[in-house]
Every structure is written in structure tokens, then in C-alpha cells.
Backbone bond lengths (Angstrom), bond angles and torsions (degrees), N, CA, C in turn:
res aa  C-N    CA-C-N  psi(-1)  N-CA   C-N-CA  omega(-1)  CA-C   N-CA-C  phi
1 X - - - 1.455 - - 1.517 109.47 -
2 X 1.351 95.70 149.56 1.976 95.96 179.77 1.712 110.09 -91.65
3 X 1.178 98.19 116.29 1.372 79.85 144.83 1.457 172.56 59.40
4 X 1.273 147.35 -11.20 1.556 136.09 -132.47 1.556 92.90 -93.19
5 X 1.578 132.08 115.53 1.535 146.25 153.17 1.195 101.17 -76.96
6 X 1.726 124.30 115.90 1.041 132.33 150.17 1.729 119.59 -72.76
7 X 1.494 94.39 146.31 1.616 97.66 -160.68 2.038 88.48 -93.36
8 X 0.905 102.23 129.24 2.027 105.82 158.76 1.090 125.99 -25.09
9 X 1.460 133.22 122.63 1.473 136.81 -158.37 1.669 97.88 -71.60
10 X 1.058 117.86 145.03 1.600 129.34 179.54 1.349 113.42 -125.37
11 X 1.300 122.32 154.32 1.496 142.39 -143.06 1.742 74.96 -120.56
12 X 1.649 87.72 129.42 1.720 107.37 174.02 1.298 117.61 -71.52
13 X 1.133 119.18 128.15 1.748 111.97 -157.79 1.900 88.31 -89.89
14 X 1.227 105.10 144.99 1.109 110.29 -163.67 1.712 98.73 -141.93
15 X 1.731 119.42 119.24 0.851 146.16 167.27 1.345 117.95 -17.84
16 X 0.860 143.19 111.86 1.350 130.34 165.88 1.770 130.02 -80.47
17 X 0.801 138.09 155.69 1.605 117.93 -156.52 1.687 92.47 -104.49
18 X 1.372 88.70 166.66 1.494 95.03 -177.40 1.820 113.39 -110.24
19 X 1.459 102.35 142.46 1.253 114.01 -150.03 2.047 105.00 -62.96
20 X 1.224 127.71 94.97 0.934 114.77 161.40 1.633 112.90 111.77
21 X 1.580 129.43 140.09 1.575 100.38 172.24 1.132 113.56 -107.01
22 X 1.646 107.76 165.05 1.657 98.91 -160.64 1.234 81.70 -132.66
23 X 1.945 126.96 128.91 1.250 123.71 -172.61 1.573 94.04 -90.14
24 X 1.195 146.27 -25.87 1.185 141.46 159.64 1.784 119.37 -12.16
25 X 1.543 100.24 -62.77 1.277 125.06 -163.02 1.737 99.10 -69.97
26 X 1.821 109.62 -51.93 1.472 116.00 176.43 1.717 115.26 -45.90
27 X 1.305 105.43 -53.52 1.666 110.49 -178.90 1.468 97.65 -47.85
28 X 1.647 120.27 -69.32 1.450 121.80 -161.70 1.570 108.19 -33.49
29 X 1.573 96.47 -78.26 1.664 114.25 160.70 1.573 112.02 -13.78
30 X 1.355 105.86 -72.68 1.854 83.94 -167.69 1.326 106.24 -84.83
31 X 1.029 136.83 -17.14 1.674 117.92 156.48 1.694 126.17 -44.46
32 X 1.307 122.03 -48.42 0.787 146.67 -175.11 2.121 101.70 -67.99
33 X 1.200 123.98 -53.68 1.514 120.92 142.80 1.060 119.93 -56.03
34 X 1.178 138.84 -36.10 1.842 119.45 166.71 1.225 122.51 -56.30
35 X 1.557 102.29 -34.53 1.716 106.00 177.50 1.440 135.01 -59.75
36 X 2.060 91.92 -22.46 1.539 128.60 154.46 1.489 101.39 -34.64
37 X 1.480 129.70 -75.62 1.388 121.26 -130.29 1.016 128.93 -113.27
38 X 0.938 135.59 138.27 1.540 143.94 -116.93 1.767 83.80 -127.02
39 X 1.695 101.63 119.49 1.083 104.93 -157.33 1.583 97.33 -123.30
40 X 1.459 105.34 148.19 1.941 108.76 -148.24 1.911 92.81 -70.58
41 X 1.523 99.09 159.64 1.354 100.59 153.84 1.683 116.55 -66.54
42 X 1.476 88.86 160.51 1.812 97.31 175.06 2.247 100.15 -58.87
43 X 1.129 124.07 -49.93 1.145 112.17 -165.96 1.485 112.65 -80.03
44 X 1.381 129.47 0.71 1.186 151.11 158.27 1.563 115.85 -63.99
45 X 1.594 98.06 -67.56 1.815 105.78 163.96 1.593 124.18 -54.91
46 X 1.193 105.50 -36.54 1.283 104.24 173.76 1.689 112.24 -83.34
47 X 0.875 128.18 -29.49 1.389 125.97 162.61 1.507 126.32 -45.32
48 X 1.269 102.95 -47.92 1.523 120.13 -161.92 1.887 95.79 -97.95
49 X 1.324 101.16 -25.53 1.408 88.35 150.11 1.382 143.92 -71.93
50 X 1.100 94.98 -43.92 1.843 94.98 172.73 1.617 106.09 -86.15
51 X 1.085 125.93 34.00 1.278 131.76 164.48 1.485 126.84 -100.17
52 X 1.809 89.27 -45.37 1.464 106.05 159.37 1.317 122.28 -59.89
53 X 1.350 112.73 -46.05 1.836 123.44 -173.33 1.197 121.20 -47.63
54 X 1.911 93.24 -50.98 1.644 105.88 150.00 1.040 129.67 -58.19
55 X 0.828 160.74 -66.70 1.558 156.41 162.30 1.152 123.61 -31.37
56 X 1.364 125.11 -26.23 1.296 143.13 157.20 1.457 111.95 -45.45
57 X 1.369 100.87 -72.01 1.156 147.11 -149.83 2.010 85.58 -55.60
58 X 1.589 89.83 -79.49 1.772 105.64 -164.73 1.793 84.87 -45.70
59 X 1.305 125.80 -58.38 1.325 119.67 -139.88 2.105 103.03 -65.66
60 X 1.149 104.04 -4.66 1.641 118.51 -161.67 1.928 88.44 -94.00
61 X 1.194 89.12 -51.38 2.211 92.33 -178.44 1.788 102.18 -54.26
62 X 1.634 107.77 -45.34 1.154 101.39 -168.32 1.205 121.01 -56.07
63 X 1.640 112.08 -40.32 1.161 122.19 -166.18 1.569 96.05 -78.42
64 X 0.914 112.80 -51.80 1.563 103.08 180.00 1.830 139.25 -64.31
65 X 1.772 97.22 -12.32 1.522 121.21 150.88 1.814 104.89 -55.17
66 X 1.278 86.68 -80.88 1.486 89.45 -174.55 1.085 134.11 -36.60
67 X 1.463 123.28 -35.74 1.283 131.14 -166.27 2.076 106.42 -84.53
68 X 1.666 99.30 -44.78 1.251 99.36 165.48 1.593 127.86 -57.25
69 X 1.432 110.70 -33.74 1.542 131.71 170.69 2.222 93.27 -54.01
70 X 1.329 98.64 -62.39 1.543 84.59 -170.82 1.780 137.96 -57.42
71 X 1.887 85.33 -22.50 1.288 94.03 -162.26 1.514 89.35 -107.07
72 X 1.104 130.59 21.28 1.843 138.03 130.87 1.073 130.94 -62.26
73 X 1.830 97.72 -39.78 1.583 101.07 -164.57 1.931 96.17 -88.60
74 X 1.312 103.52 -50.52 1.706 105.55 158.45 1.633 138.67 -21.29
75 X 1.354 95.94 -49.07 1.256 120.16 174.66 1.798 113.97 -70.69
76 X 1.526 102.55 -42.68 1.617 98.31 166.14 1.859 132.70 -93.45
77 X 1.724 89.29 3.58 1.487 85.57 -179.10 1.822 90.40 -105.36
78 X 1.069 113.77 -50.87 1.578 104.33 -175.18 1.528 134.14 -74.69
79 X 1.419 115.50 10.98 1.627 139.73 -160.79 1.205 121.04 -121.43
């Protein structure tokens, strides 16, 4: 059988912070991520918009079916 040498426990090297914030550096920075992102077509946005609206939309009736459904059935068992 081989062996196993354990290596010496080590101290987590830990970042040191940098002295101060510099909004200079922040602007660069997020410009430089915007240039990242890949930003939808117009018939894409509008798609996925009225997708949401819908979904919104149905999920708002449901809740509001239901709730009228309960406070029917409420109304004839506790009244």
C-alpha cells in the first residue's frame, strides 16, 4: 500500500482591502460590464413582455377566483 503524506495545515490567505473608494474606478468597472451584456432585441423585449403581463395577469384572476370561491364557501358554512 502507498502511503498518504499529509501536507501542513495553512492559514487562508485572506485579501486585504483596498485603501479607500475611488468612484473613478466604480464608473470604469461598470462600464466595462455593460459592454458584457447582451442586450435583447426590441421584438424579443416585447415578447417576453407581454408574456409576463400575462402571467401576471392570469395568476392575479386566479388568486382572486379563489379567494372569492372561499369567502362563498365561508360565508355558507359559518353564517
Amino acid at each position: 500500500m502507498v502511503k498518504k503524506t499529509e501536507s501542513p495545515p495553512t492559514e487562508p490567505v485572506i485579501a486585504e482591502p483596498q485603501s479607500g473608494f475611488n468612484p473613478v474606478q466604480l464608473v470604469r468597472d461598470s462600464q466595462a460590464e455593460l459592454t458584457k451584456v447582451i442586450w435583447p432585441s426590441r421584438q424579443q423585449l416585447i415578447s417576453e413582455s407581454l408574456a409576463v403581463i400575462a402571467m401576471v395577469s392570469l395568476s392575479a384572476t386566479t388568486i382572486y377566483l379563489v379567494n372569492n370561491l372561499f369567502s362563498w364557501v365561508a360565508a355558507k358554512v359559518f353564517v
